[in-house]
Structure formats: structure tokens, C-alpha cells
C-alpha positions in Angstrom: -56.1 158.5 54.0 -59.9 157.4 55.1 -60.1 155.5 52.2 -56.5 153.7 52.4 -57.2 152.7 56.2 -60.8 151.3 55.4 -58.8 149.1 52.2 -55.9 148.0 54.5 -58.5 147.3 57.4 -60.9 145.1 55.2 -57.9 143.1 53.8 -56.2 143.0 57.8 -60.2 140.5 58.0 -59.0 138.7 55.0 -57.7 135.6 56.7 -60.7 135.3 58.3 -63.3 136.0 55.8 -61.7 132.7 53.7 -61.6 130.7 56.4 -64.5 128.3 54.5 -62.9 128.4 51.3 -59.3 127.5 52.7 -60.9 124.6 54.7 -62.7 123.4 51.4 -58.9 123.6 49.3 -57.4 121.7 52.6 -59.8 119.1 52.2 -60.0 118.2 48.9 -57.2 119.4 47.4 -54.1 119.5 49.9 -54.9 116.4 52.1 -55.6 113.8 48.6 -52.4 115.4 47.6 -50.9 114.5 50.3 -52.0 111.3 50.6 -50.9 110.4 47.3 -47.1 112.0 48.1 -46.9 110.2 51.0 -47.3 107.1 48.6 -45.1 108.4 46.6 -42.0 108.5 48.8 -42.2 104.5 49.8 -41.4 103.7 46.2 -37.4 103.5 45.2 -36.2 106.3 43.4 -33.8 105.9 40.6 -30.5 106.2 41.1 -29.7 108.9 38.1 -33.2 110.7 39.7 -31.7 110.5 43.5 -28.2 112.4 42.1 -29.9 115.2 40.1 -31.5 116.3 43.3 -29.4 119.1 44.6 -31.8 120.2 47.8 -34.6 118.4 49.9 -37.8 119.4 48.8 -39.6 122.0 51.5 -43.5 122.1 50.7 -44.9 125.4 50.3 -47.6 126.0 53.4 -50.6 127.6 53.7 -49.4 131.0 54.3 -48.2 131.2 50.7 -52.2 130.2 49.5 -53.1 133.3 52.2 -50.4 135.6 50.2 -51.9 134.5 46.6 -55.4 135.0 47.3 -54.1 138.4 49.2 -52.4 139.7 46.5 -55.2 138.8 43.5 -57.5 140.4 46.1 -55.4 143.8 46.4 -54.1 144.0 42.5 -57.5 142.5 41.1 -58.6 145.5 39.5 -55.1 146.6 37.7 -53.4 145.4 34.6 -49.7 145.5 33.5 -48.7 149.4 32.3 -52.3 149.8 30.2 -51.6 146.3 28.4 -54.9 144.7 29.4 -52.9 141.6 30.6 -54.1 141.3 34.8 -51.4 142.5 37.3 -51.1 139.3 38.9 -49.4 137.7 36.0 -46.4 139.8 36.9 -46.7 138.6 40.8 -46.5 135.3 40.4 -44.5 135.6 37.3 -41.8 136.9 40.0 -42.6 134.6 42.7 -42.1 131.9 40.0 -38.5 133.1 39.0 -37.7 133.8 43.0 -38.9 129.9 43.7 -36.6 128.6 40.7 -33.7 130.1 41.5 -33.9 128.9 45.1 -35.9 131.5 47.1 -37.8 130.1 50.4 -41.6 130.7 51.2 -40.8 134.0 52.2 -39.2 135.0 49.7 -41.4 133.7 47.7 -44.2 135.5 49.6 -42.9 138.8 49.5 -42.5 138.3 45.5 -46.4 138.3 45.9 -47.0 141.4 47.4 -43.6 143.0 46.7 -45.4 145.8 44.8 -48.7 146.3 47.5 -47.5 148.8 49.1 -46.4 150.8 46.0 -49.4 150.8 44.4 -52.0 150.0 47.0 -52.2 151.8 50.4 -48.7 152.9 51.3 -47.1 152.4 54.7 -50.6 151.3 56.4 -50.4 148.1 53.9 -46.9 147.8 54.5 -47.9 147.2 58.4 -51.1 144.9 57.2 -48.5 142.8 55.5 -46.0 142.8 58.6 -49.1 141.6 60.7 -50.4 138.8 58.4 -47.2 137.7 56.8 -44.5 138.8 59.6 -41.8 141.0 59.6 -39.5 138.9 57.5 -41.5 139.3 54.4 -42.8 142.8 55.1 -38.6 144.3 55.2 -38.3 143.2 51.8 -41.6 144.1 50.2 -40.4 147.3 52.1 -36.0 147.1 50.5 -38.3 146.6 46.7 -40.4 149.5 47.6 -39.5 152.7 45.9 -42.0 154.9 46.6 -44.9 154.6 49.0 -48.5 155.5 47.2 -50.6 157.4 50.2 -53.9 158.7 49.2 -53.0 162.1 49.9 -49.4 162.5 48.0 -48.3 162.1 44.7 -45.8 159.8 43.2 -42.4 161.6 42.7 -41.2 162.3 39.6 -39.5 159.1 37.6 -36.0 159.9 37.6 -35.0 161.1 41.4 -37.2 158.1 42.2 -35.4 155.9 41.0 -32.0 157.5 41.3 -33.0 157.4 45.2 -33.9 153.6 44.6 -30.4 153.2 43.3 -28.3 154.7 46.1 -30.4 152.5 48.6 -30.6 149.1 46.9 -26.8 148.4 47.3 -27.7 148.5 51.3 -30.2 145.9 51.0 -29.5 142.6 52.6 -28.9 139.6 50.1 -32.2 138.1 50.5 -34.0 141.4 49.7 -31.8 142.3 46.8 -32.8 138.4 45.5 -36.3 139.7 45.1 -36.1 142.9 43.6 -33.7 141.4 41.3 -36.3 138.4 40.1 -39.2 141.3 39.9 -36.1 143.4 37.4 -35.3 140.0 35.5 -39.0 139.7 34.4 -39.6 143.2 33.5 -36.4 143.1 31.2 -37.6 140.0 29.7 -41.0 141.2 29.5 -39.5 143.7 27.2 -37.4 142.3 25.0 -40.5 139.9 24.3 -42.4 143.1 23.2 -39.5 144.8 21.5 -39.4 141.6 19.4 -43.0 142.0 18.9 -43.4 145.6 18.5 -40.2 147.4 18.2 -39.8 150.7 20.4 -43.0 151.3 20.9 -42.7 149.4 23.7 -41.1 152.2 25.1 -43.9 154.5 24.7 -45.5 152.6 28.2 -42.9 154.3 30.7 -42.2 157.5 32.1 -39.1 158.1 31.0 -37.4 157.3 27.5 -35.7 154.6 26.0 -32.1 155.6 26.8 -32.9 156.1 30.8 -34.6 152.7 31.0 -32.1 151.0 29.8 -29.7 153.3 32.3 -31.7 152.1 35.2 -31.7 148.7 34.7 -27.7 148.7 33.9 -27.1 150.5 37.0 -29.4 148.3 39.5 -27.1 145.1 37.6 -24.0 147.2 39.6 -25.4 148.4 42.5 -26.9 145.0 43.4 -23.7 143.3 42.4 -21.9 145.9 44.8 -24.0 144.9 47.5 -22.2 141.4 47.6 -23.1 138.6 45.9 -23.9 135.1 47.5 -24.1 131.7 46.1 -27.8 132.2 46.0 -27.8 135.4 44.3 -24.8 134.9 41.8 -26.8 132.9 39.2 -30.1 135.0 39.4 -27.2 138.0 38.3 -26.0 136.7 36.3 -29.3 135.9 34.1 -30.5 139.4 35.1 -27.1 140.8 33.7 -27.4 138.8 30.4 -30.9 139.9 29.7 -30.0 143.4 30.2 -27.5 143.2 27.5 -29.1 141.6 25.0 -32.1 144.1 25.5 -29.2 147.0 25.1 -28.1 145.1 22.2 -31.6 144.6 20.6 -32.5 148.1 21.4 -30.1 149.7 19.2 -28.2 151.2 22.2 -24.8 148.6 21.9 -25.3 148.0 18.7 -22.1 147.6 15.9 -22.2 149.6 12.7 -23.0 147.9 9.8 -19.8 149.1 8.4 -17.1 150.3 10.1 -15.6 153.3 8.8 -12.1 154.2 9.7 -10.4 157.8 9.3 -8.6 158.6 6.2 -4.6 159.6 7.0 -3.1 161.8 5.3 0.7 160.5 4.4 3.1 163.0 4.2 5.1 163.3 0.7 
């Protein structure tokens, strides 16, 4: 645990030790873009441009630059499940899906980090993030947490781990259940893009087999749906839902015989 506290206590500085480089980005990045949007919204908009907007347009602040440079900082040394590809593709592959669908900065914040505490520093990250990021954003990296990684204990097993992730996830709030839905709808994706690629193999990279995976991310499509759905949650569903049946489709699990066969009758003479 000495070396967790001294990790989440170095990264509780981190605002302040990029104090310079923030002020740097602010001034030559943030303020000309400003400028230059501030232009922007004296000129007439087109009238087919003005109806396709369907929500104003809420500028992402500062805090979400903090939460990027925090989480490259925390998952810098770790790739994606032995694939070489950085960790922080995933992160703000997520925060990108929980931004389109129509997730708020904290949302979009705790897509950041949603898997810090899981992999990096357990419950003493959990109560960094609370104190840099506030509480909002640290309840649902905590509701898309599924095991806390301490120093000093082991990982459970893969199955009762997640089996305990299902029973809980259903008692999530909404806004909670958005984001660990957005982090499930790129895994799936990510698969089916290597399954394409690779076939099962792909499989080979988790703990559990084919047939399991494919259980878990069927059952978190109910237990998420049985949590309630909102208008803000219904479409990002219903995309997760569809991606996990084509992958059940693709995978061989759902799929039709080639030929169907039917039973031979015998007729009585």
C-alpha cells in the first residue's frame, strides 16, 4: 500500500505541477480559439443549419484538459489487453462515444478515468479523483468499477467478478449506467473489428472463453435495460444491443445452419 499512497499522492500535486503548461494551452490555444468563435457567432447561420441543431452547444472547460492529461499520466505506461496499442486510446475512445450520444463534462470526465481505480491504486485513487474531479464524477468511475486493484490483494477470479458486477449494475443511476454502457459498446466493437481481422483468436486475450464473453455482454444489455431506460440512454442501448448481436452472430454463437435438416417421420401403413 506504500507504493499506491506515494502514486495517488504525486498525481493529488498534478494540478499544480501543470500549472505552466495549462497557462501556455490557455493562451495560445484556448483564448485565439475563442476569439475566433466569438467571431463566428455574429455571422447569420443558415436556416437548414439553425434546424439541425437539436441542443445549445456547452464548451468543454478546463477541468476536462486536467482529466485528459490525468488519465495519460496514470495509464501511460499500459496498452490495451497485450495489443501494443496505448491504453488511452480506449479512454478517450469512450469519452468520445459518451460526448456523442449526449453525455455532459462529467460524464465525459468520468469516461476518462472510469477504469483508474481498477487498474491503478484502488480506493485511495478513487478519493484522489473525488478531490480533483468532485464527487459527481468519482460515483460513477466508482458504479463502472468492478473490482478495486490495491497493492496488497489480488484481483478476484473473472467469473464471480463479474457476476457480482451484474447483480449491482441494474442499481446504478442512469447517468452511471450511460458510461459503463459507452466503455461496453467500444469493447464489443473493438472485437468484432478483430474478429473480422483475426477470427477467434481474438478471444485468446481474456480470461474467460468465448461462450462467457459473449454471456457477459448479453446479460449487462438486460441488466442495464432493467435498470430503466431514459431518453438519453435509449439510443446508446440500443447501439450497444445491436453490436452485441451481430458479434453473437459473427462469432458463430447465433448462427443458422447452412442447411436445415428436418426429422424424417415415419407414416404409418
Amino acid at each position: 500500500m506504500v507504493k499506491c499512497a506515494t502514486t495517488v499522492a504525486a498525481l493529488t500535486d498534478f494540478r499544480s505541477s501543470h500549472v505552466s503548461e495549462l497557462k501556455l494551452i490557455h493562451r495560445f490555444v484556448i483564448r485565439p480559439l475563442s476569439d475566433i468563435l466569438n467571431l463566428s457567432d455574429n455571422l447569420p447561420m443558415p436556416s437548414s443549419q439553425r434546424q439541425s441543431v437539436s441542443k445549445p452547444f456547452v464548451p468543454l472547460t478546463i477541468r476536462f484538459d486536467h482529466a485528459l492529461l490525468f488519465a495519460a499520466q496514470v495509464h501511460r505506461n499500459q496498452d490495451r489487453k497485450k495489443s501494443g496499442i496505448p491504453y488511452l486510446s480506449h479512454l478517450l475512445g469512450v469519452a468520445a462515444i459518451v460526448l456523442d450520444y449526449g453525455g455532459d463534462e462529467d460524464m465525459g470526465i468520468a469516461a476518462l478515468l472510469h477504469d483508474a481505480a481498477e487498474d491503478h491504486g484502488g480506493r485511495p485513487m478513487l478519493r484522489a479523483i473525488d478531490q480533483l474531479f468532485g464527487p459527481r464524477v468519482a460515483k460513477i468511475v466508482d458504479g463502472c468499477t468492478d473490482s478495486y486493484g490495491d497493492d496488497d490483494k489480488r484481483k478476484p477470479k473473472w467469473y464471480p467478478r463479474k457476476l457480482r458486477y451484474l447483480r449491482r449494475v441494474r442499481t446504478e443511476d442512469a447517468e452511471t449506467r450511460f458510461v459503463s454502457a459507452a466503455d461496453k459498446l467500444y469493447n464489443t466493437r473493438a472485437v468484432l473489428r478483430d474478429l473480422r481481422q483475426s477470427g477467434d483468436s481474438v478471444f485468446e486475450r481474456f480470461s474467460a472463453p468465448k461462450a462467457k464473453v459473449l454471456w457477459y455482454y448479453r446479460s449487462l444489455v438486460r441488466e442495464y435495460r432493467a435498470g430503466g431506460v431514459t431518453h438519453l440512454l435509449k439510443p446508446l442501448l440500443d447501439d450497444y444491443d445491436r453490436a452485441v448481436t451481430e458479434l453473437e452472430h459473427l462469432s458463430g454463437l447465433l448462427a443458422e445452419p447452412s442447411k436445415a435438416t428436418r426429422p424424417k417421420v415415419k407414416r404409418k401403413r
